[in-house]
N, CA, C and O atoms as a CHARMM CRD file, in Angstrom:
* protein
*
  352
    1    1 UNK  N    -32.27800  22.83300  13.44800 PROA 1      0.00000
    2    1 UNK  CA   -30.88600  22.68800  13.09700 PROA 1      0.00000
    3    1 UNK  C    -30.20400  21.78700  14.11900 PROA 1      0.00000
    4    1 UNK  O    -30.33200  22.02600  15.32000 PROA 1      0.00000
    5    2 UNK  N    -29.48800  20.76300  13.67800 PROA 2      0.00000
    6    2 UNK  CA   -28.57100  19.86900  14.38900 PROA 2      0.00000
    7    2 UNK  C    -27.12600  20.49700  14.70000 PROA 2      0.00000
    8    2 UNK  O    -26.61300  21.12500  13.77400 PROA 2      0.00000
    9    3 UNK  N    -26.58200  20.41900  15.62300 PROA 3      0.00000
   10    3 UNK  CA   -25.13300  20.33200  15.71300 PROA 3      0.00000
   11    3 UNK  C    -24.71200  19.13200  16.72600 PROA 3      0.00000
   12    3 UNK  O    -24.92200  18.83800  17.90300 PROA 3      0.00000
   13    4 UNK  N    -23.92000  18.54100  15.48800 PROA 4      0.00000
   14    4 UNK  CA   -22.75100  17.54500  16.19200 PROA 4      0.00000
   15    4 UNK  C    -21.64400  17.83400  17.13900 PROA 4      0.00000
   16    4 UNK  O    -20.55400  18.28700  16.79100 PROA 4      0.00000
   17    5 UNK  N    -21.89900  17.62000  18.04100 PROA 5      0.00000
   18    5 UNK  CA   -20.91700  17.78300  19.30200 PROA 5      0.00000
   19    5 UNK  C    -19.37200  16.83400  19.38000 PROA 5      0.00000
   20    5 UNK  O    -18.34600  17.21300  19.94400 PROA 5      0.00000
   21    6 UNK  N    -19.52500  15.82100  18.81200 PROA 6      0.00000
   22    6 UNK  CA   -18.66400  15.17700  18.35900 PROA 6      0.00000
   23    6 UNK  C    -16.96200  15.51000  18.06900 PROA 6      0.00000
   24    6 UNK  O    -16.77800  15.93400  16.92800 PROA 6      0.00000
   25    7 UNK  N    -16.24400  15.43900  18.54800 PROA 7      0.00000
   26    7 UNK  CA   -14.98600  15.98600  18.03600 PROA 7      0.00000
   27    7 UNK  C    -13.77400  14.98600  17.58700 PROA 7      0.00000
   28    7 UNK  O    -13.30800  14.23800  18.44700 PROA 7      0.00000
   29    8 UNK  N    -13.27100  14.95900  16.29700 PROA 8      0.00000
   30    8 UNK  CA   -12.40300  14.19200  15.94300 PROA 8      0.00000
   31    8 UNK  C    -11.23000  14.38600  16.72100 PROA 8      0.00000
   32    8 UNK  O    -10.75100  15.47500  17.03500 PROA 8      0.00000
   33    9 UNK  N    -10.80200  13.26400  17.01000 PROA 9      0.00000
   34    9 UNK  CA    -9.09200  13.57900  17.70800 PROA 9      0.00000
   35    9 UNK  C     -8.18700  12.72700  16.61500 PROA 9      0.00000
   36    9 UNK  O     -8.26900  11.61100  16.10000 PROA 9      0.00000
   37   10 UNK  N     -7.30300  13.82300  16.54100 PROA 10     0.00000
   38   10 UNK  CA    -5.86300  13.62200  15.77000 PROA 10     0.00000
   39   10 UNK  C     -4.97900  13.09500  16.49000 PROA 10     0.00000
   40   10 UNK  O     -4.89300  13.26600  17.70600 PROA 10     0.00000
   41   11 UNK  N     -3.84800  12.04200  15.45300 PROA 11     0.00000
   42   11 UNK  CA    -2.75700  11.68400  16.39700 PROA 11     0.00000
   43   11 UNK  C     -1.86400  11.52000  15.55400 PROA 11     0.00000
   44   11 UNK  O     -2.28600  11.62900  14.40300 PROA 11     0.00000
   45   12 UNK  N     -0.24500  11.18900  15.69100 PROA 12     0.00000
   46   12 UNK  CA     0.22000  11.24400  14.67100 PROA 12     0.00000
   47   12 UNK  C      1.59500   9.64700  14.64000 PROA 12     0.00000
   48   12 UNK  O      2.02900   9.21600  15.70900 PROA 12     0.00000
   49   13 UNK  N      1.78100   9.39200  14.07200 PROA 13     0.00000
   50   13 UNK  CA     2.64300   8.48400  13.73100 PROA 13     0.00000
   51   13 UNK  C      3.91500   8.56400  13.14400 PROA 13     0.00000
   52   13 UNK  O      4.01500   9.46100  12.30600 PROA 13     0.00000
   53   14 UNK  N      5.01400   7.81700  13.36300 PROA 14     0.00000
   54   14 UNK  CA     6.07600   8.27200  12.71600 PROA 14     0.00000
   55   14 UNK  C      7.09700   7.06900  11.97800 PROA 14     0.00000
   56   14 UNK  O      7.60200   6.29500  12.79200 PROA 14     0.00000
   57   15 UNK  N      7.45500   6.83300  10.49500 PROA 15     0.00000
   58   15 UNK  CA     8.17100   5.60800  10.36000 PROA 15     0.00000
   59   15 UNK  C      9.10500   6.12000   9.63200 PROA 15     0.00000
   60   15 UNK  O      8.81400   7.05400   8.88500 PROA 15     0.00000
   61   16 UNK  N     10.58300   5.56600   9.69400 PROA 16     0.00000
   62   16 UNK  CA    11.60400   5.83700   9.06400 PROA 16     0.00000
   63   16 UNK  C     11.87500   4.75800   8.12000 PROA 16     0.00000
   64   16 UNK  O     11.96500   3.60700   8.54600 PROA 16     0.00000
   65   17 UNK  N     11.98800   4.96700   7.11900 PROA 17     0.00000
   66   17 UNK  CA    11.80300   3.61600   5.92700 PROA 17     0.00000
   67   17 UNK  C     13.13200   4.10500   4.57800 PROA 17     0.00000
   68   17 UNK  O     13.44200   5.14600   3.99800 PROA 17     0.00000
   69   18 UNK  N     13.37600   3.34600   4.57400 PROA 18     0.00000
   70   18 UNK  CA    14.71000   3.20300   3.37600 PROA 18     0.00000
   71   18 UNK  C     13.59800   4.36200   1.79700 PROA 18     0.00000
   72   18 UNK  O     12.37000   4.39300   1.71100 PROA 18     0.00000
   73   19 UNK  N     14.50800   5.03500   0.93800 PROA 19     0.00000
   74   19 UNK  CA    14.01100   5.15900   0.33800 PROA 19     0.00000
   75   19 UNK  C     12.79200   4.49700  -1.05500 PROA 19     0.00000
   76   19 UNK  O     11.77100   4.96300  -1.56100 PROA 19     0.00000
   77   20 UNK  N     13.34000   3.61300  -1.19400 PROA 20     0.00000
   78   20 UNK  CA    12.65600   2.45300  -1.92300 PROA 20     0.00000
   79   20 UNK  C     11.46800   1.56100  -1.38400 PROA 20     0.00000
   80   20 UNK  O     10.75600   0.82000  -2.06400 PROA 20     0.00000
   81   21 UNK  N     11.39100   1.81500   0.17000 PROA 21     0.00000
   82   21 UNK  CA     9.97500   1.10600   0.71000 PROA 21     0.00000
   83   21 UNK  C      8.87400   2.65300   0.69000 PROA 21     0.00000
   84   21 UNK  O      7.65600   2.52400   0.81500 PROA 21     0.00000
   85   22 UNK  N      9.37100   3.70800   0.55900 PROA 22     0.00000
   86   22 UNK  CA     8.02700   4.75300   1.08400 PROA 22     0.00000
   87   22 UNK  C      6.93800   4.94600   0.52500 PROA 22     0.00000
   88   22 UNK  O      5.89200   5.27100   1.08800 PROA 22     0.00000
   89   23 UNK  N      7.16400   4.69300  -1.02700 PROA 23     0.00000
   90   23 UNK  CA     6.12100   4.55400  -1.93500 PROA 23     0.00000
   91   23 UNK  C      4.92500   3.84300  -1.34400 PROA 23     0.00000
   92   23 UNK  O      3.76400   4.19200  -1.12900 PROA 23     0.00000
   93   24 UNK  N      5.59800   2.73900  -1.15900 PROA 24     0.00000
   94   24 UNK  CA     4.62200   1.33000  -1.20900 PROA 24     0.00000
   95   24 UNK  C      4.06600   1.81700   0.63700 PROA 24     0.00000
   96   24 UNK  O      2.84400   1.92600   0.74600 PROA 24     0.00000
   97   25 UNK  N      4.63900   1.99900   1.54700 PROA 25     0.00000
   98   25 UNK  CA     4.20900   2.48800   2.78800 PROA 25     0.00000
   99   25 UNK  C      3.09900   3.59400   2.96000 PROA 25     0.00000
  100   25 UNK  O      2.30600   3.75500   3.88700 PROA 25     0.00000
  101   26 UNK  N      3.29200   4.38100   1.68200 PROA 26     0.00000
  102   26 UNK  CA     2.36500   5.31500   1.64800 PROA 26     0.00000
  103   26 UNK  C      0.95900   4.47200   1.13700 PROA 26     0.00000
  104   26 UNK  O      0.03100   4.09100   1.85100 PROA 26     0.00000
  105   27 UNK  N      1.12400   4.31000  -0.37400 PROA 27     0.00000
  106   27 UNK  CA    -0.07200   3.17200  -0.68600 PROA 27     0.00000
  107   27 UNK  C     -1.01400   2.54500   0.15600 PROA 27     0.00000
  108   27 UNK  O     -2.20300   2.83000   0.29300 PROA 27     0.00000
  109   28 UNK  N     -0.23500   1.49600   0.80800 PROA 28     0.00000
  110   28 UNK  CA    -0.40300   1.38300   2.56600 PROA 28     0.00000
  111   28 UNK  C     -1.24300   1.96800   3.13500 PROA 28     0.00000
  112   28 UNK  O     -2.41600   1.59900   3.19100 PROA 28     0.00000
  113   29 UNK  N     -0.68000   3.20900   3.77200 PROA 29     0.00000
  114   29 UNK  CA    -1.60100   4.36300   4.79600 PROA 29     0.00000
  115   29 UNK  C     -2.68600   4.93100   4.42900 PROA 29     0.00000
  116   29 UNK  O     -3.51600   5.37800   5.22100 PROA 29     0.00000
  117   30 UNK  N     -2.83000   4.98500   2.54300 PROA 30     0.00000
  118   30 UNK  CA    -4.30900   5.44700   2.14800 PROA 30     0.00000
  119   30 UNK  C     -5.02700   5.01900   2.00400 PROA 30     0.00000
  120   30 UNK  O     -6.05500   5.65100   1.75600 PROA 30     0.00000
  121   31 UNK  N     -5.02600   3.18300   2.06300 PROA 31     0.00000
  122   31 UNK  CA    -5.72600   2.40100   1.71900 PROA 31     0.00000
  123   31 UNK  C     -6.49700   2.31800   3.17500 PROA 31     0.00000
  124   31 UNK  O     -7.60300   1.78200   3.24400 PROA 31     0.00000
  125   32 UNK  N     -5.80300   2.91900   4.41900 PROA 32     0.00000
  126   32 UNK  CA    -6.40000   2.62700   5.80400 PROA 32     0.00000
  127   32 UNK  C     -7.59500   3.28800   5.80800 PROA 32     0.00000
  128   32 UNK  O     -8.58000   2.84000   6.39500 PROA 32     0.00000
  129   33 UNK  N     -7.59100   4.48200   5.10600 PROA 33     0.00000
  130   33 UNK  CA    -8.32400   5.76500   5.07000 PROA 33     0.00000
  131   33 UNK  C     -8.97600   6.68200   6.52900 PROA 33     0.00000
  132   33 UNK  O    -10.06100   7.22300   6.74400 PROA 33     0.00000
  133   34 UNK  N     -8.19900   6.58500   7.02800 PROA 34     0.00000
  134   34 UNK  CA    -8.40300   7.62400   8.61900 PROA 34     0.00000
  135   34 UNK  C     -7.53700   8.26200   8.37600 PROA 34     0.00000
  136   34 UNK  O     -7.33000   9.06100   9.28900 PROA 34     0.00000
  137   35 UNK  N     -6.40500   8.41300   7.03100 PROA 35     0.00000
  138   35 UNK  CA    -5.67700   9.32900   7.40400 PROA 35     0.00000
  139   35 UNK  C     -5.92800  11.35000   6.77400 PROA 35     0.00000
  140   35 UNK  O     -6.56300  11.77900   5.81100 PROA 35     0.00000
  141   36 UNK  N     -5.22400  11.99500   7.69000 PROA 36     0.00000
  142   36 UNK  CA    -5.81200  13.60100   6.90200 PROA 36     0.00000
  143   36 UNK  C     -4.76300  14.12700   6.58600 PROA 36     0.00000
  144   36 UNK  O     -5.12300  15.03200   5.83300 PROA 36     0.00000
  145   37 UNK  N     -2.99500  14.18200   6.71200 PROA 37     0.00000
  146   37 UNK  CA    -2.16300  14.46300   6.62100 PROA 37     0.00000
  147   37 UNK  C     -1.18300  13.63500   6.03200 PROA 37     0.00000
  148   37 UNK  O     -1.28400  12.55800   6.62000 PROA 37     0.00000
  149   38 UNK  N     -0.08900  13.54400   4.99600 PROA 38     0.00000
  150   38 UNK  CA     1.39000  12.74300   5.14300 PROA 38     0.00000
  151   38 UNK  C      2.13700  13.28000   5.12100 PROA 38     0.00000
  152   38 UNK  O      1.75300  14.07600   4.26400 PROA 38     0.00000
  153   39 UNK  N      3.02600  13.58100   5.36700 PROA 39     0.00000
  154   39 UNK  CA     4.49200  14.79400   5.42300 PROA 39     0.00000
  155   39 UNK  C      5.78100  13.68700   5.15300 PROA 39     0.00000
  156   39 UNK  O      6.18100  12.71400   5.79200 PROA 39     0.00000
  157   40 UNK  N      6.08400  14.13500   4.27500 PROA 40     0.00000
  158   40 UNK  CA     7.93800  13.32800   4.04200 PROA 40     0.00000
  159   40 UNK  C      9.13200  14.23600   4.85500 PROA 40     0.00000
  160   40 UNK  O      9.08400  15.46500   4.80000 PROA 40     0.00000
  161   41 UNK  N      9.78100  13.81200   5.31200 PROA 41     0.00000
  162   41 UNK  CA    10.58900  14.51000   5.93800 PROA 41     0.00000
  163   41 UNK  C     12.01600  13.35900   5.28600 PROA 41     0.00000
  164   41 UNK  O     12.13600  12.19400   4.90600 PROA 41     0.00000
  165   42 UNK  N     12.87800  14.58000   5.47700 PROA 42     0.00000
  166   42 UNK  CA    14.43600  13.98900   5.16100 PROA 42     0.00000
  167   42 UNK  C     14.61700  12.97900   6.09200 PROA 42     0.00000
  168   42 UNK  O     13.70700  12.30300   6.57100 PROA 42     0.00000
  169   43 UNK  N     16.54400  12.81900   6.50700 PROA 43     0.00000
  170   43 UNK  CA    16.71000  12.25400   7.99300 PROA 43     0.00000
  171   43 UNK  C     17.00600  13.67900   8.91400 PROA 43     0.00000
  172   43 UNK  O     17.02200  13.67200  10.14500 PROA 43     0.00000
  173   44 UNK  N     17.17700  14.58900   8.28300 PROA 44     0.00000
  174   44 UNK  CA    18.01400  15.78400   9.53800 PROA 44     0.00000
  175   44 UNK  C     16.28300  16.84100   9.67900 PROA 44     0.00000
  176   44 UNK  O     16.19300  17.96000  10.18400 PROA 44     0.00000
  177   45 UNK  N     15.21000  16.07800   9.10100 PROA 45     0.00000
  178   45 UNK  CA    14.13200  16.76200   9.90900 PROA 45     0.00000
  179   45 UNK  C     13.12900  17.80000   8.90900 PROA 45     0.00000
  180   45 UNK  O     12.05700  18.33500   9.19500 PROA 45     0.00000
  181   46 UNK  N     13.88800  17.84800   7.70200 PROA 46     0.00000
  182   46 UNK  CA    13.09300  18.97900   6.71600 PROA 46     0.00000
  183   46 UNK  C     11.99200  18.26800   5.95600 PROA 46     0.00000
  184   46 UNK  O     12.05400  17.14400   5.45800 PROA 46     0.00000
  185   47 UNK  N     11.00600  19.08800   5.95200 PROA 47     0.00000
  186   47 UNK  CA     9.66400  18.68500   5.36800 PROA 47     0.00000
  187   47 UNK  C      9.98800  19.07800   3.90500 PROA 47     0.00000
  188   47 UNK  O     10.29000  20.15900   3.39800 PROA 47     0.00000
  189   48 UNK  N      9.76400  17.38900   3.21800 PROA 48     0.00000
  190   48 UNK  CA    10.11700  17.51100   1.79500 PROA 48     0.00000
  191   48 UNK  C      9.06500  18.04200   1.11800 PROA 48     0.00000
  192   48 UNK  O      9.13300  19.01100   0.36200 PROA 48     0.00000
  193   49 UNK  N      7.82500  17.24200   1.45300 PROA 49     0.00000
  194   49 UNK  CA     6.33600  17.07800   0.78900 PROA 49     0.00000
  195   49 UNK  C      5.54400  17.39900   1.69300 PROA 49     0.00000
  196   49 UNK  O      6.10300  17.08000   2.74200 PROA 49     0.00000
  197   50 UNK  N      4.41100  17.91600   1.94700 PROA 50     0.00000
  198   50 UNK  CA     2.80200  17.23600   2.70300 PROA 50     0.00000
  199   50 UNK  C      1.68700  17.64900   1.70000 PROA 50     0.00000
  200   50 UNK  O      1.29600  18.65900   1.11500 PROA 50     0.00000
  201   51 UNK  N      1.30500  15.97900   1.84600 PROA 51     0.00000
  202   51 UNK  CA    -0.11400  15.72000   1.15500 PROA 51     0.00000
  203   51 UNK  C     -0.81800  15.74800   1.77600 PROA 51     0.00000
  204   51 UNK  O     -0.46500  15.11200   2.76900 PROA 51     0.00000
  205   52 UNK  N     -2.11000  16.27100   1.93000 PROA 52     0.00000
  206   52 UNK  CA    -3.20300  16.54900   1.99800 PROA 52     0.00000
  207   52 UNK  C     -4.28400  16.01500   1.93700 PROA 52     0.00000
  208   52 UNK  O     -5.12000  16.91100   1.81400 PROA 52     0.00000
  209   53 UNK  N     -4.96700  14.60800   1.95900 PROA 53     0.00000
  210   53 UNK  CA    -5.92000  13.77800   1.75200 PROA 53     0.00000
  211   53 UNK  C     -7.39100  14.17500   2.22800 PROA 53     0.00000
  212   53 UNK  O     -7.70900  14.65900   3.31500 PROA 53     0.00000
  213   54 UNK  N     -8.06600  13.90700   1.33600 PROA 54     0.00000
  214   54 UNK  CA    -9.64400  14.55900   1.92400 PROA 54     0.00000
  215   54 UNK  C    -10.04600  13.04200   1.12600 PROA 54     0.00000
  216   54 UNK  O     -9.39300  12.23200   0.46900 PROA 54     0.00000
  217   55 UNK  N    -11.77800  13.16200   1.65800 PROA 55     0.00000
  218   55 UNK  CA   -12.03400  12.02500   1.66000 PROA 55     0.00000
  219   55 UNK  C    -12.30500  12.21400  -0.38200 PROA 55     0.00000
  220   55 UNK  O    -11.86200  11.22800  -0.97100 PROA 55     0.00000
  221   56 UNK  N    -12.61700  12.75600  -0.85400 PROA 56     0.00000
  222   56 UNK  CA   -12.62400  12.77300  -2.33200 PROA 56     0.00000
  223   56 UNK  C    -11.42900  12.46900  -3.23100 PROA 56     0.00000
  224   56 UNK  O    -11.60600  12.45700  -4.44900 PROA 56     0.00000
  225   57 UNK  N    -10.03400  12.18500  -2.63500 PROA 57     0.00000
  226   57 UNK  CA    -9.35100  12.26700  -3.48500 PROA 57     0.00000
  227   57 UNK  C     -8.62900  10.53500  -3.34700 PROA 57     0.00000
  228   57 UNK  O     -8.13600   9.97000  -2.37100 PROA 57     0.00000
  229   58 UNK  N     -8.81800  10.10500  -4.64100 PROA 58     0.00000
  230   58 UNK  CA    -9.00700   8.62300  -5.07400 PROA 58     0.00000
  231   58 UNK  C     -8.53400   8.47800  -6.25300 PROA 58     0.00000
  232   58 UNK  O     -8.16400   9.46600  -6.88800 PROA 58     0.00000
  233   59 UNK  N     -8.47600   7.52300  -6.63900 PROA 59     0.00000
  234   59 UNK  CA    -7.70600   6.41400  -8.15300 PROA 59     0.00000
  235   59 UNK  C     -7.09600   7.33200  -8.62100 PROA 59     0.00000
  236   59 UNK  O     -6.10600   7.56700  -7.92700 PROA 59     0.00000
  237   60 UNK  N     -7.20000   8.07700  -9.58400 PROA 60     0.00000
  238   60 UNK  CA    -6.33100   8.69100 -10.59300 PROA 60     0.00000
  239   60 UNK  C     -6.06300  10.14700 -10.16700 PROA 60     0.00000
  240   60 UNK  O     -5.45500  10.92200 -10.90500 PROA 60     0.00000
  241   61 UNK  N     -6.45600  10.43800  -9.15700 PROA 61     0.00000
  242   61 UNK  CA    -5.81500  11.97600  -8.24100 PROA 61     0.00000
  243   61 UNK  C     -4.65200  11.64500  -7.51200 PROA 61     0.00000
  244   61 UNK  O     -3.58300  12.24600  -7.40500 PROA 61     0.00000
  245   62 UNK  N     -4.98900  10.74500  -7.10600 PROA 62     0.00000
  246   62 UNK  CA    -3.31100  10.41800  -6.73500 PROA 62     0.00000
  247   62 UNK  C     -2.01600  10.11300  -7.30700 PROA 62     0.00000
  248   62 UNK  O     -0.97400  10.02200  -6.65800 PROA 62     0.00000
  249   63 UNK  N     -2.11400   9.98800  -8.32900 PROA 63     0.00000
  250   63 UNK  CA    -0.99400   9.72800  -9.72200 PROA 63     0.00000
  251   63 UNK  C     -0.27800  10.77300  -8.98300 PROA 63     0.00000
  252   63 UNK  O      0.32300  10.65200  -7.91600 PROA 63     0.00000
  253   64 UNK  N     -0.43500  11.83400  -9.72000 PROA 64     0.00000
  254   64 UNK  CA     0.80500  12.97700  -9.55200 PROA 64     0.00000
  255   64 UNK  C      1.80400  13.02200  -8.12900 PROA 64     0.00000
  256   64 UNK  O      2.99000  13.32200  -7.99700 PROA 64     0.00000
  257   65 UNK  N      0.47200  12.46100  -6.86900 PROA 65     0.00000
  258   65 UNK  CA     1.18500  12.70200  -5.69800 PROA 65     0.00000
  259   65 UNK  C      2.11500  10.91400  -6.05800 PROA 65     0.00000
  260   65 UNK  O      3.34300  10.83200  -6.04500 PROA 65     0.00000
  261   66 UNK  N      1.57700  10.21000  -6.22200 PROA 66     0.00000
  262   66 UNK  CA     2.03900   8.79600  -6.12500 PROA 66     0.00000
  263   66 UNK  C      3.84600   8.95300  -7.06200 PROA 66     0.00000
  264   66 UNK  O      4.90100   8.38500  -6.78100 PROA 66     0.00000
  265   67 UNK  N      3.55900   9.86700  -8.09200 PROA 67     0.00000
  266   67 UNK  CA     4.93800  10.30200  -8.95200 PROA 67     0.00000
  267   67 UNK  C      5.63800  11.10100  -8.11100 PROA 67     0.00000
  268   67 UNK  O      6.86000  10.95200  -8.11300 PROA 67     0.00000
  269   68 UNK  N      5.07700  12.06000  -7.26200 PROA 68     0.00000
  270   68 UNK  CA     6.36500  13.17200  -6.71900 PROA 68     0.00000
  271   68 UNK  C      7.10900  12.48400  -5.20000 PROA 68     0.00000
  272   68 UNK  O      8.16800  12.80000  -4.65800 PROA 68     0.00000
  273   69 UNK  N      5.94600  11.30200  -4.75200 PROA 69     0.00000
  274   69 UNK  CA     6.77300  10.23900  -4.15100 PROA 69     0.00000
  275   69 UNK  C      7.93300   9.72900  -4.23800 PROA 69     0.00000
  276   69 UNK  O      8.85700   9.84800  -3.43300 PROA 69     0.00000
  277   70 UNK  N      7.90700   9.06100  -5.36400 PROA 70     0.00000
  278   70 UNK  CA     8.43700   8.13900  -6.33500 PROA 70     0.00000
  279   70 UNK  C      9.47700   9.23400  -6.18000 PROA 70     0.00000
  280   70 UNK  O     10.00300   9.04700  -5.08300 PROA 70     0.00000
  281   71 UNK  N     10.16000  10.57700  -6.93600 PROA 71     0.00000
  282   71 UNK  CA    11.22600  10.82500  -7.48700 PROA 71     0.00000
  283   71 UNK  C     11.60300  11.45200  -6.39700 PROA 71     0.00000
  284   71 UNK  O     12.73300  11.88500  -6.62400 PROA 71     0.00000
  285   72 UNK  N     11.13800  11.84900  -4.91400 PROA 72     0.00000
  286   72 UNK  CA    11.74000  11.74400  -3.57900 PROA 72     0.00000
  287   72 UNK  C     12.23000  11.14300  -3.14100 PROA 72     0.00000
  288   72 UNK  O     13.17700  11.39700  -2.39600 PROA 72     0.00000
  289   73 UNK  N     11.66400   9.76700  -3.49600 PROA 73     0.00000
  290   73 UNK  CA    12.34500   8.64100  -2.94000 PROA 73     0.00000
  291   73 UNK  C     13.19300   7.68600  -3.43100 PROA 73     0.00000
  292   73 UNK  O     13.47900   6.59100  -2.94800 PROA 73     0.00000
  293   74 UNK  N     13.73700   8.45000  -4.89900 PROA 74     0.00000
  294   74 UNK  CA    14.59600   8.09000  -5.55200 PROA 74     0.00000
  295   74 UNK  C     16.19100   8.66400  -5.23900 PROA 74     0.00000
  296   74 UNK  O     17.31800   8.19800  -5.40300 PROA 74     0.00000
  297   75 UNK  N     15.64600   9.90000  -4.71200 PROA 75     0.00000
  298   75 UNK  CA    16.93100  10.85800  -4.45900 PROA 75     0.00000
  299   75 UNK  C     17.19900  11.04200  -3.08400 PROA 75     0.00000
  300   75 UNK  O     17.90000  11.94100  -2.61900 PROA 75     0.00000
  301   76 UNK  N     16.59400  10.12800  -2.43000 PROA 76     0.00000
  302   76 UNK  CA    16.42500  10.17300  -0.55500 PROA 76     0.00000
  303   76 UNK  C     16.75000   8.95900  -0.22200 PROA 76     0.00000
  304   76 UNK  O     16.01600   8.10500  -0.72000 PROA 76     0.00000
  305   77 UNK  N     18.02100   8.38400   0.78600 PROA 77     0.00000
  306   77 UNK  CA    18.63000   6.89400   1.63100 PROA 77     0.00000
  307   77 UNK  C     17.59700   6.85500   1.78600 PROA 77     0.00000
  308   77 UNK  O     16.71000   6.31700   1.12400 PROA 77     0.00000
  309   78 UNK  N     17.55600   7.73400   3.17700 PROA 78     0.00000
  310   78 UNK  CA    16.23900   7.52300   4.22500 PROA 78     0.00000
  311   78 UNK  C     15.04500   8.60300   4.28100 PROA 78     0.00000
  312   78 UNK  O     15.28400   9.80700   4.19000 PROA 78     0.00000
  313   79 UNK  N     14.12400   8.23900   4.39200 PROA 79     0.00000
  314   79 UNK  CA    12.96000   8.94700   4.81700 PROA 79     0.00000
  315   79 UNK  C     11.88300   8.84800   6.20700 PROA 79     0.00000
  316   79 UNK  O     11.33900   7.86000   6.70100 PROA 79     0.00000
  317   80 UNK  N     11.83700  10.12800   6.55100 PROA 80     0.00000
  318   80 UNK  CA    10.70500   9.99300   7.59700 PROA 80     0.00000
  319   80 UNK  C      9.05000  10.55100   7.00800 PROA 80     0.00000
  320   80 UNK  O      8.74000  11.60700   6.45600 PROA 80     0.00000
  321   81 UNK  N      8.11900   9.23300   7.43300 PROA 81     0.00000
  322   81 UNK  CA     7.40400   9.86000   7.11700 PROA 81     0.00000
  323   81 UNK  C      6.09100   9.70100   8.11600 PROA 81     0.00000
  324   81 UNK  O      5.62600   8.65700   8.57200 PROA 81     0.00000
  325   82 UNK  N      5.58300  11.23200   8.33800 PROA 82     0.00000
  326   82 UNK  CA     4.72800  11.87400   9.55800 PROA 82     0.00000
  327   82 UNK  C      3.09600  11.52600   8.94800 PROA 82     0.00000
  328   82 UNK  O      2.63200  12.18500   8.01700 PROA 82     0.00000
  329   83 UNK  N      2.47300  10.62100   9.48600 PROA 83     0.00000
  330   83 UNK  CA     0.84200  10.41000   9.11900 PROA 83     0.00000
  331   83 UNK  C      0.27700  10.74100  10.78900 PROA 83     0.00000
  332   83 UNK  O      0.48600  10.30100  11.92000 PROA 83     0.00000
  333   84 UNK  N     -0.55500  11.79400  10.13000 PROA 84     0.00000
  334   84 UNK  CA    -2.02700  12.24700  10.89000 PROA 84     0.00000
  335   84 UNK  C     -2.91300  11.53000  10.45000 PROA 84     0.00000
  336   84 UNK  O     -3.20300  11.26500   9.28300 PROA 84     0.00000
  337   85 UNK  N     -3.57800  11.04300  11.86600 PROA 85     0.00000
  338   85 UNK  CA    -4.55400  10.29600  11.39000 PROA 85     0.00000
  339   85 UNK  C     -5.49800  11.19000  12.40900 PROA 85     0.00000
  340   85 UNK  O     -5.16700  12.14200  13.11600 PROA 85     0.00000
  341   86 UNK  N     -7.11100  10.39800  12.20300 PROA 86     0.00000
  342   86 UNK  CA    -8.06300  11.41300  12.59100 PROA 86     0.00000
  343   86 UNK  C     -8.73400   9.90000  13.39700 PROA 86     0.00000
  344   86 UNK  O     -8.80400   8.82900  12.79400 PROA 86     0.00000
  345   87 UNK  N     -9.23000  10.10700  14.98700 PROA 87     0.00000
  346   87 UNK  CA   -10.10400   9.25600  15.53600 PROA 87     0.00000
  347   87 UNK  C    -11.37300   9.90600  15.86700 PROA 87     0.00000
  348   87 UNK  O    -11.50000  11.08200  16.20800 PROA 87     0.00000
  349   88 UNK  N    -12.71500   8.64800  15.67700 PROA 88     0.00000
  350   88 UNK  CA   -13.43900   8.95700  16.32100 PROA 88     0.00000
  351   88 UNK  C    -13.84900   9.09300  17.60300 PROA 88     0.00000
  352   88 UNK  O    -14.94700   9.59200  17.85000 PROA 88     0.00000
């Protein structure tokens, strides 16, 4: 039996983006694919959303999240939004 000793380190990032860019910012961050977390946050700090990304979830699993984006960021000026990413 093997064990990997290896340990991923997490870090996290933070961008404040008009409502109408977050969509496309998110798009963005999954296409990087290191990421394991996204969290939307308002401007006064409340966690609207967090998605959840594993490495299986691709093209047409993301619709629904790519829609509940979308009508957050229809009804939101500003948004913060929190990406965990994972290093080797």
């Amino acid at each position: 039996m093997t064990t990997d000793t290896t340990q991923n380190r997490t870090r996290t990032e933070e961008f404040k983006l008009d409502g109408g860019k977050v969509l496309d910012k998110i798009k963005e961050l999954i296409h990087q694919g290191n990421i394991r977390r996204i969290t939307l946050k308002n401007e006064s700090g409340k966690t609207l959303i967090e998605i959840p990304l594993t490495l299986g979830l691709v093209g047409a699993a993301l619709l629904p999240v790519f829609a509940a984006v979308g009508a957050l960021a229809a009804v939101a000026t500003r948004m913060v939004i929190v990406v965990e990413k994972t290093e080797d």
